[in-house]
N, C-alpha and C positions, 0 to 999 in steps of 0.2 A: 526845154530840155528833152522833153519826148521826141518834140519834134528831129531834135539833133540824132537822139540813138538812132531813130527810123530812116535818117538821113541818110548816116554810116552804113546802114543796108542796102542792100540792091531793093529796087520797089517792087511792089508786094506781087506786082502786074508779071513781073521776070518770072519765068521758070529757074531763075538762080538762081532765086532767094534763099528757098531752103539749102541747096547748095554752099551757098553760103555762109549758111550761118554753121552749117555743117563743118564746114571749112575753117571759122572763124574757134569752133568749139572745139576742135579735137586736138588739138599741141597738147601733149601733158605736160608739160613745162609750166604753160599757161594756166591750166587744170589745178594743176599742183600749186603754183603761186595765187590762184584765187581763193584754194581754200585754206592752205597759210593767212593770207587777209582774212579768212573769216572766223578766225580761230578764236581770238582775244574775245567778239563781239559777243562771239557764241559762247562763250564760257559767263561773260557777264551775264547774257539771256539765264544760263543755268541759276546763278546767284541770283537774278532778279525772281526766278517763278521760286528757288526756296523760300526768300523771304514775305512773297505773296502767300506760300502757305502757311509760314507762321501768322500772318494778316486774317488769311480769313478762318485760319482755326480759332484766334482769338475772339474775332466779330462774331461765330457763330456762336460762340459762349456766351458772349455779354448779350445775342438776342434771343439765347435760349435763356437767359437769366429773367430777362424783363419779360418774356412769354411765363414761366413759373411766376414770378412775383403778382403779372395782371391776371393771370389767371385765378389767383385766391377767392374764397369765396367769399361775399360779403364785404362788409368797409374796408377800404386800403385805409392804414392809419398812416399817419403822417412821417413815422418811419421810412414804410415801405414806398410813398409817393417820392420820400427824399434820394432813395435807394435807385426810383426806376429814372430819376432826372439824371442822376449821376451816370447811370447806366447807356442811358440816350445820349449825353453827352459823349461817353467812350464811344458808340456806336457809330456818332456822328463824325469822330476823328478816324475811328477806324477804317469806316466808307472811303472818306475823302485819301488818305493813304494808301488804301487799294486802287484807287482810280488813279493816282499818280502813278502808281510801281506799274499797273498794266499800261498805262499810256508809254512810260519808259519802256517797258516790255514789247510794245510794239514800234517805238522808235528806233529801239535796238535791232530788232526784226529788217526794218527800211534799211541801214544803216548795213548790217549784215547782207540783203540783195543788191547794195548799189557795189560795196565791195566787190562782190563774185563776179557781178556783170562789167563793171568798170575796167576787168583783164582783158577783154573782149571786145571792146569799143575804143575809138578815141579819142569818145570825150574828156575832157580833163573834168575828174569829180571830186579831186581832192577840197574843194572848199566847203560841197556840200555836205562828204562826208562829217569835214571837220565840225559843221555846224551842227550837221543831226548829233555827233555825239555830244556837244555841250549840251544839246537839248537833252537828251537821253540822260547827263549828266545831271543837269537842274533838276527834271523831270524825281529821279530816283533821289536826290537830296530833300527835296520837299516831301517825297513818300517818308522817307526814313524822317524828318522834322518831326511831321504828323503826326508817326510809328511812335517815337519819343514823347511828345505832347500825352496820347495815351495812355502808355505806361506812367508816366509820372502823375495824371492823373488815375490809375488806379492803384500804383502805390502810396498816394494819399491817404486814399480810401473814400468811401460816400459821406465822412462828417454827420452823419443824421443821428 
């Protein structure tokens, strides 16, 4: 695929290259329809970093919580041991939820430069597009599973 964009170029040896890519960039028609295509992605990007910060507002709680908890002085009684497993547990969904939604975050990212460049070239990318965003798709489903898994596990509560 690289190889193809670079193809579509004059070689890099040409004094036209830049010429042309100059050439290639400046239509605002084209301008204007690439960032039309990047609009929808970009707004998901938006909705993905808010709900990254509801994510790690919550993680920094639950490891501000078990830092207070280990912190105590003297015997943790079997309370508070029961308290920091459940805690570790949030923590541990929590994590794994953020590393989905940013991994979506940055597929969205890919997904958003192939659009833009895609007006520009003639490669056909519509399949790749299509794929990164099922990816991006999957990707933010599994974050928000995660997201859900946690809150229900701490609308439980610790049981201890």
């Amino acid at each position: 695929m690289i190889a193809d964009l670079f193809a579509s170029f004059a070689p890099i040896a040409s004094s036209n290259f830049a010429l042309d890519i100059i050439e290639r960039t400046s239509s605002t028609p084209n301008t204007l329809r690439a960032v039309q295509l990047s609009l929808a992605p970009a707004f998901l990007l938006v909705g993905i970093g808010s709900i990254l910060n509801v994510m790690v507002s919550r993680l920094t709680w639950i490891a501000g919580r078990i830092e207070r908890l280990s912190d105590d002085e003297g015997a943790i009684s079997a309370k508070v041991r029961g308290e920091i497993r459940w805690l570790t547990s949030r923590r541990m969904l929590a994590r794994r939820a953020i590393m989905f939604a940013t991994a979506a975050a940055v597929t969205i990212s890919v997904v958003i430069a192939v659009l833009f460049s895609s007006v520009y070239i003639e490669m056909r990318l519509g399949t790749l597009v299509a794929v990164l965003w099922v990816l991006t798709m999957g990707l933010l489903i599994t974050a928000l599973s995660l997201f859900l898994r946690e809150t229900l596990l701490a609308a439980r509560g610790s049981n201890t």
